[in-house]
C-alpha positions, 0 to 999 in steps of 0.5 A, spaced: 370 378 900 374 376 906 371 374 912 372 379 919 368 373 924 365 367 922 362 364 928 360 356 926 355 351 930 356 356 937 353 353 944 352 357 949 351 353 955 350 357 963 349 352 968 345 347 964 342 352 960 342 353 952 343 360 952 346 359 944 344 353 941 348 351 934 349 359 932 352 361 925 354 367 921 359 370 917 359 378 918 365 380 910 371 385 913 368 392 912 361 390 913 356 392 918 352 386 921 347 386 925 343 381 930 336 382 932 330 379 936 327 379 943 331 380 949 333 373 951 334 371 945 342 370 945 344 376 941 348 379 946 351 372 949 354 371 942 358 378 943 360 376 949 362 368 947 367 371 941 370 376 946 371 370 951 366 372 956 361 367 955 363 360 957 363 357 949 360 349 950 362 347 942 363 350 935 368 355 933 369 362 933 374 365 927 376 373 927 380 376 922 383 368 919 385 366 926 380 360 931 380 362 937 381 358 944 379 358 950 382 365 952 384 371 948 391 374 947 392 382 948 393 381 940 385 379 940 384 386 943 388 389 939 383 387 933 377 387 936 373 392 941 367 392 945 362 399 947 358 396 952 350 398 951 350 403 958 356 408 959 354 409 966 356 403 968 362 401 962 366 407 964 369 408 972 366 415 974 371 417 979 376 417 973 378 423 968 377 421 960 385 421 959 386 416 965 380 411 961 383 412 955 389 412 957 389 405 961 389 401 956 395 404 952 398 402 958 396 395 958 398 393 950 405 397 951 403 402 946 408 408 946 405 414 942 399 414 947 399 423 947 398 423 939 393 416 940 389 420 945 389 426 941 386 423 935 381 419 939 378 424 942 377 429 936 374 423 932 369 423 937 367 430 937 370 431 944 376 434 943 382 437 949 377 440 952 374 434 955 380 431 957 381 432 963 374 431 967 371 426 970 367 421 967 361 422 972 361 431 970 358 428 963 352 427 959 350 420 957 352 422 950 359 424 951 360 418 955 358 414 950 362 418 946 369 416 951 367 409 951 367 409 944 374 413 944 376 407 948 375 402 944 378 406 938 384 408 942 388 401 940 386 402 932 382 395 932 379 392 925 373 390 928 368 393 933 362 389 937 356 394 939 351 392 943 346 396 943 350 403 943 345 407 944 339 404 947 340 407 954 341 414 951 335 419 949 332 419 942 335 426 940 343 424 942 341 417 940 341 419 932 348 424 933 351 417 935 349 413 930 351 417 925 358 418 928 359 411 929 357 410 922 363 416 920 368 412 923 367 404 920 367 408 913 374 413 915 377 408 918 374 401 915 372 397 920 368 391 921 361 392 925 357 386 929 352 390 932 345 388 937 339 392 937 332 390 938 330 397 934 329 395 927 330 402 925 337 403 928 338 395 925 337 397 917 340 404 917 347 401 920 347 395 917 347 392 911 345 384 913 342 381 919 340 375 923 334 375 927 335 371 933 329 368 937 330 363 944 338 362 942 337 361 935 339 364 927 331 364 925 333 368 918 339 371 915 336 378 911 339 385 907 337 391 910 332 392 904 328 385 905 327 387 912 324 393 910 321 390 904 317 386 908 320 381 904 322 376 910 320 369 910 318 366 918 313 368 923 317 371 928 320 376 924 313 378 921 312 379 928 317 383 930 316 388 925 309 388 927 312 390 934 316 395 932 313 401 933 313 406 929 318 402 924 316 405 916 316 400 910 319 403 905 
C-alpha cells in the first residue's frame, strides 16, 4: 500500500528546546493514524512541523510522494487540511459561514466555488440554512462542523486532526466522530489524528503511535491497545490513566 505522509528522523527544536527528538512514522493512503500520549509529549508539534508551522531542525517529511522544504505551496494545501482542536478560536466569529469557506476558494483560484460550498455544507450536516450566519450565533459543534467544511472545501486527500473534538461536550463529541469517520470512508481520505482519549483513539484509527517527552515509544493496532497486548510501561500506564477505557 502507498504511503500518504512518511515522517523520518524529525527534530523539533523551539529555542533550544527538543520538542521532537528523531520522529518516525508512516501513516498508508486511506488509513487513519493515530498519535497518543501526554500533553507535551510532541504529538501536536509533529502536525504543525509537516504543515510547516513548526520550526523543522532536521529529518524529512514526505506527503503523497513528494519531500517537503522549508516552505509549503498552495499545491500542499490543496492535499493536506488542518481542523484545529478548539472551534472558537480557528473560525473569525464576526464572519458568516459562506465567508469562511469562501476564503480559501479565493486564495487557491477555485472557480466552482457555489456548488463547493454547497456540497461542503450538507456533507457536514448543515446545510443552506446555515450559510449565512455567523460563526459567534453558533454551537461549538456546528462550528467545529464549519471548520471541518473548511477543510473539505479544497477536496484534500489528507486531513491532520488534533484533537477534533476534545473542546466539545461529550454528547456532540461522538456525532462528530462519527462524521468524521463518513466522510474519510465516502471521500477516502487519509487521517493523522492526535487525541490523548485512547477511546476515541481506537475507535477512529486502525494504527497508532504513543509518544512521551518528543519520542515514538511504541507503534501498536487498535486491537493490541485495547488487548492490552503493548510491550512499554508508558503505555500500560496510560491505559491505566485512561479513565473509563474498557478492555475488550
Amino acid at each position: 500500500m502507498t504511503a500518504a505522509i512518511v515522517v523520518e528522523e524529525l527534530e523539533v527544536v523551539f529555542d533550544r528546546f527538543r520538542a521532537l527528538k528523531g520522529v518516525s512514522l508512516e501513516v498508508r493512503e486511506g488509513e487513519s493514524y493515530g498519535l497518543v500520549g501526554e500533553s507535551g509529549s510532541g504529538k501536536s508539534t509533529l502536525l504543525r512541523a509537516i504543515t510547516g508551522l513548526a520550526p523543522v531542525a532536521s529529518g524529512a517529511i514526505t506527503v503523497n510522494g513528494k519531500k517537503l522544504g522549508k516552505s509549503r505551496d498552495k499545491a500542499f494545501y490543496r492535499e493536506v487540511q488542518m481542523v484545529f482542536q478548539d472551534p472558537y478560536g480557528s473560525l473569525h466569529p464576526r464572519q458568516t459561514v459562506d465567508r469562511l469557506l469562501q476564503e480559501p476558494l479565493a486564495i487557491h483560484g477555485i472557480a466552482d466555488g457555489e456548488k463547493r460550498i454547497e456540497r461542503a455544507l450538507d456533507e457536514v450536516g448543515l446545510g443552506k440554512g446555515f450559510r449565512f450566519r455567523y460563526a459567534h450565533q453558533l454551537s461549538g459543534g456546528q462550528r467545529q462542523r464549519v471548520a471541518i467544511a473548511r477543510a473539505l472545501i479544497l477536496e484534500p486527500s489528507i486531513l491532520l486532526l488534533d484533537e477534533p473534538t476534545s473542546a466539545l461536550d461529550a454528547s456532540v463529541q461522538a456525532e462528530v466522530l462519527n462524521l468524521l469517520e463518513e466522510v474519510r470512508r465516502r471521500r477516502k481520505l487519509t487521517f493523522l489524528m492526535v487525541s490523548h482519549d485512547l477511546a476515541i483513539v481506537t475507535h477512529m484509527c486502525e494504527r497508532l503511535m504513543v509518544m512521551q517527552n518528543g519520542e515514538a515509544v511504541e507503534t501498536l493496532t487498535a486491537s493490541q491497545l485495547i488487548g492490552h497486548r503493548v510491550n512499554a510501561d508508558y503505555t500500560r500506564n496510560l491505559l491505566r490513566a485512561s479513565e473509563g477505557f474498557v478492555r475488550v
